[in-house]
KEROGU-90781 format. One line per field, with one value per residue (C-alpha): residue number from 1; residue in three letters; x, y, z. Coordinates in Angstrom, 2 decimals. Each point is the difference from the previous one (the first is absolute). Example, Ala and Ser with C-alpha at 12.3 -4.5 7.8 and 13.67 -1.06 7.14 Angstrom:
# KEROGU-90781
resi	(1/2);
resn	(ALA/SER);
px	(12.30/1.37);
py	(-4.50/3.44);
pz	(7.80/-0.66);
***
This chain:
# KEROGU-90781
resi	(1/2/3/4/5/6/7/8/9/10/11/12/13/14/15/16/17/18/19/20/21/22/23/24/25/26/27/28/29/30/31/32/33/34/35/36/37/38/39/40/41/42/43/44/45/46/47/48/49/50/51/52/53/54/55/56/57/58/59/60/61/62/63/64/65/66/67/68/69/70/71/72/73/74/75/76/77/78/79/80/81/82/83/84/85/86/87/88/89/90/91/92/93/94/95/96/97/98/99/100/101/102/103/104/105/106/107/108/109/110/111/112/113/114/115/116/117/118/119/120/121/122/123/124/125/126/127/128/129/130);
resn	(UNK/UNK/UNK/UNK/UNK/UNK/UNK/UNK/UNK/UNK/UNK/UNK/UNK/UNK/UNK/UNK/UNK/UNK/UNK/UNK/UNK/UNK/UNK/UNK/UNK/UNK/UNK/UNK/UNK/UNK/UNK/UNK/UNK/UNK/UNK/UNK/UNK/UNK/UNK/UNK/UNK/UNK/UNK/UNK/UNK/UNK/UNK/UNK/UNK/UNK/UNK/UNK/UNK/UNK/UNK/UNK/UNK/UNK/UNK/UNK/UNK/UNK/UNK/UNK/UNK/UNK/UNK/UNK/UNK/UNK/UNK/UNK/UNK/UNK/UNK/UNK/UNK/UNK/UNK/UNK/UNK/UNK/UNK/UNK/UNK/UNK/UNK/UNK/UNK/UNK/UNK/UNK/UNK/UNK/UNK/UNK/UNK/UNK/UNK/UNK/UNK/UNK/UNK/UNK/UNK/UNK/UNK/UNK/UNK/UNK/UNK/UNK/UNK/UNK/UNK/UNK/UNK/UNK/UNK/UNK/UNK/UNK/UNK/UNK/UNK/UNK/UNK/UNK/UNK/UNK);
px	(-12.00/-2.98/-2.59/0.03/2.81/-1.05/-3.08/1.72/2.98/-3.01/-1.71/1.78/3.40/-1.35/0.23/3.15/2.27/-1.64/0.75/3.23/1.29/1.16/-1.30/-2.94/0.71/-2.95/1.84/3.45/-1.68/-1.45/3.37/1.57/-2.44/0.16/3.75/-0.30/-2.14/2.26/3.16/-1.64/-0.83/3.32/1.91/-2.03/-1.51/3.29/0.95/0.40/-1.94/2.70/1.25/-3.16/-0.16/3.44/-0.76/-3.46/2.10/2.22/-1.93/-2.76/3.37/0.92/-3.09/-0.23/3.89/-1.40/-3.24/2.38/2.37/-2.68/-1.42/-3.04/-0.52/-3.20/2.17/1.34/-3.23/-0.80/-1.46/1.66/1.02/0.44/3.52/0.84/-0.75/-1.19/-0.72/2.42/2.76/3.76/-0.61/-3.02/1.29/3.37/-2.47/-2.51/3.41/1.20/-3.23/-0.31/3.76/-1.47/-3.09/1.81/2.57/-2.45/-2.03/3.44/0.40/-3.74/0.64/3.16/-1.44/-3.47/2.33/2.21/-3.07/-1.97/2.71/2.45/-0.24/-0.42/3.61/1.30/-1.19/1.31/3.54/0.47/2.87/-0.49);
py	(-25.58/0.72/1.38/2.74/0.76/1.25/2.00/1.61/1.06/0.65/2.32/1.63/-0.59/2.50/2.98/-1.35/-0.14/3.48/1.67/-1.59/-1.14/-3.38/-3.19/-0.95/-3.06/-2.04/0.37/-1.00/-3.54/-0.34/0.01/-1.66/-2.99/0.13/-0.20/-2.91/-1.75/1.19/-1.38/-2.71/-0.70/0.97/-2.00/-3.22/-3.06/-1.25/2.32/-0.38/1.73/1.71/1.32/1.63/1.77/1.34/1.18/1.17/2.12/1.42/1.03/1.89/1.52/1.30/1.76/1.38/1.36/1.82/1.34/1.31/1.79/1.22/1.56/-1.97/-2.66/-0.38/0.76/2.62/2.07/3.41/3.12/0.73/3.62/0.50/1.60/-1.26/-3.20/-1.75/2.09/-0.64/-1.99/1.94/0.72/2.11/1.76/0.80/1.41/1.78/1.43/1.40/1.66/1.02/2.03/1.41/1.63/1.29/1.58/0.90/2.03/1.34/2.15/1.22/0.96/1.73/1.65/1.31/1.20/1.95/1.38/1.00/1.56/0.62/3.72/0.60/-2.19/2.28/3.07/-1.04/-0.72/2.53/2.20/3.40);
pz	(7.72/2.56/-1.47/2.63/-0.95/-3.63/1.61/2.43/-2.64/-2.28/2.56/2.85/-1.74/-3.24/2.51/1.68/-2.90/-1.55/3.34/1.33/-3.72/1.60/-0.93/2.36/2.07/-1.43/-3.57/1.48/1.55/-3.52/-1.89/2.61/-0.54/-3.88/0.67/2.03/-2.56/-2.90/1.28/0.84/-3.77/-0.88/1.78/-1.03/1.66/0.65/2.25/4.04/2.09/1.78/-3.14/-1.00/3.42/-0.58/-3.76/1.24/3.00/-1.88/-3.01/2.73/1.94/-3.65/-0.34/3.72/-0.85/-3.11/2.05/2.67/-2.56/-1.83/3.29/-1.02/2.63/1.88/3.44/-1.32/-0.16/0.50/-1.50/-2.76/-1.45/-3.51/-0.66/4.02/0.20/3.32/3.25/2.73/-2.33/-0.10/-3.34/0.62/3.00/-2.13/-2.92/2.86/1.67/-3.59/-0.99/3.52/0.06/-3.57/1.66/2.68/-2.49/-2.12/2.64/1.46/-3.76/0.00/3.58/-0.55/-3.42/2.10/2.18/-2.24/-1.64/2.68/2.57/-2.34/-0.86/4.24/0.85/-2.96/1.78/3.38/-1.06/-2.66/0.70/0.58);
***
């Protein structure tokens, strides 16, 4: 692990993972690394090279498949709004478009109810029978 690595997750990545809620790319290199030096233990000293690089690969794919499901991968970044989720992703435009239709259904009944109240005794007047 390079030790700008754990300053830069230790600095700019604080802000980065409180604003985007992904894990900073500085803190992804670090467990990558640790992973690479843990299998490497694990698998012993009479493992082959090649099979440490394929244990190493797939144990650093498993975490970049749980990042991605988790929306939590460092390419996956974005602003992030609570109840939404990321800006821009399908998710948050289906949410936005929801809460959007509400609004617009919502102001339709105060509309129609302002209406009723305010010119409602005139429309009664006009098309009263007489």
């Amino acid at each position: 692990m390079a030790w700008y690595d754990t300053v830069l997750s230790n600095t700019i990545g604080v802000p980065f993972r409180a604003l985007s809620g992904n894990v900073d790319p500085w803190t992804l290199a670090a467990q990558k690394d640790q992973i690479a030096a843990d299998t490497k233990q694990a698998l012993g000293p009479g493992a082959t090279d090649s099979e440490v690089a394929i244990a190493t690969a797939q144990a650093q794919n498993e975490v970049d498949k749980f990042l991605t499901s988790t929306d939590s991968h460092p390419d996956q970044a974005g602003f992030r709004l609570p109840g939404l989720g990321v800006i821009g992703t399908p998710a948050f435009l289906a949410k936005l478009e929801k809460i959007v239709y509400g609004v617009i259904a919502a102001g339709a009944l105060v509309g129609v109810f302002y209406l009723s109240r305010r010119y409602g005794s005139t429309l009664k007047k006009t098309f009263a029978k007489v």
